[in-house]
C-alpha positions in Angstrom: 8.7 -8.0 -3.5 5.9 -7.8 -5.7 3.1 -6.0 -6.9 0.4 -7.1 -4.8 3.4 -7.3 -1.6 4.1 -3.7 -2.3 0.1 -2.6 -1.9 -0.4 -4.7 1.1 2.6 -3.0 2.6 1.1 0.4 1.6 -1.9 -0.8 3.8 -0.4 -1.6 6.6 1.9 1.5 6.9 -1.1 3.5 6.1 -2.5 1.6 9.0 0.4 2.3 11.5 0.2 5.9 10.2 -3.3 6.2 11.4 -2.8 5.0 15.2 0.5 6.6 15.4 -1.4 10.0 14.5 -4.2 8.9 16.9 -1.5 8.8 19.3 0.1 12.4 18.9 -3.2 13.8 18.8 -3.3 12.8 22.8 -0.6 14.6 23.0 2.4 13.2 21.4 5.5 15.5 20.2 6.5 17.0 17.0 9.2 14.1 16.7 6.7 12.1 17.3 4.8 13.6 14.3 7.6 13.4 12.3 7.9 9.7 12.5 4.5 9.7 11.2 4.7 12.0 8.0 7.5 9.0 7.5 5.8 6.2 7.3 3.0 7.8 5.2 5.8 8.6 2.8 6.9 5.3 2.9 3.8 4.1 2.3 3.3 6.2 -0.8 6.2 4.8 -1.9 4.9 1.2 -1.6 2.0 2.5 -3.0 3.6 3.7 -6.3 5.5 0.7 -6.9 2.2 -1.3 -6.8 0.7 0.6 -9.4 3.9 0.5 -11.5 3.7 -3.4 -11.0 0.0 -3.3 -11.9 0.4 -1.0 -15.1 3.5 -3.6 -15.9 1.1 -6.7 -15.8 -1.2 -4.8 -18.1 -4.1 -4.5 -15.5 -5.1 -1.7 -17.1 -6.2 -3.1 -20.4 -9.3 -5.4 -21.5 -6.7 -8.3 -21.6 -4.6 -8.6 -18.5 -1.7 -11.0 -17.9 -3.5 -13.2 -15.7 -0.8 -15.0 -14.3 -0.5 -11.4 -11.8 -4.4 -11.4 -11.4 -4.7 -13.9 -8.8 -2.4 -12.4 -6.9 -4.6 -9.0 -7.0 -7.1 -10.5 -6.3 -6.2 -12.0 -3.1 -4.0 -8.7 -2.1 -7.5 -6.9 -2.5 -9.5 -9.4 -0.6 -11.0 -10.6 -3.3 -11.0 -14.2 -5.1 -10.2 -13.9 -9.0 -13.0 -14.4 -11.4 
């Protein structure tokens, strides 16, 4: 899995997360809840391994490896410049 993987898994779980709480909030149980708080900690993981892979590339500087950009760019939405 890469970089741009990782994040788009991050997004999704966040996702999840957020209808999964929707549900408990019409009255869903504390196990329930607990599955929740788990798949926002597995999407912080995800999370954290993208921006490792980003730092990695060197998105962070003026001069980025731009054979990861494109990649990025579509896992943002967006089209590389």
């Amino acid at each position: 899995m890469n970089g741009p993987d990782h994040y788009r898994w991050a997004e999704a779980l966040l996702a999840d997360a957020d209808y999964w709480h929707g549900q408990c909030e019409e009255g869903g149980s504390e196990t329930a809840m607990r599955g929740v708080e788990l798949i926002v900690a597995r999407a912080q993981v995800h999370a954290t391994l993208a921006t490792a892979a980003a730092v990695a590339l060197g998105l962070h500087n003026e001069m980025p490896n731009f054979a990861g950009v494109g990649r990025w760019a579509d896992a943002l939405g967006r089209r590389a410049q």
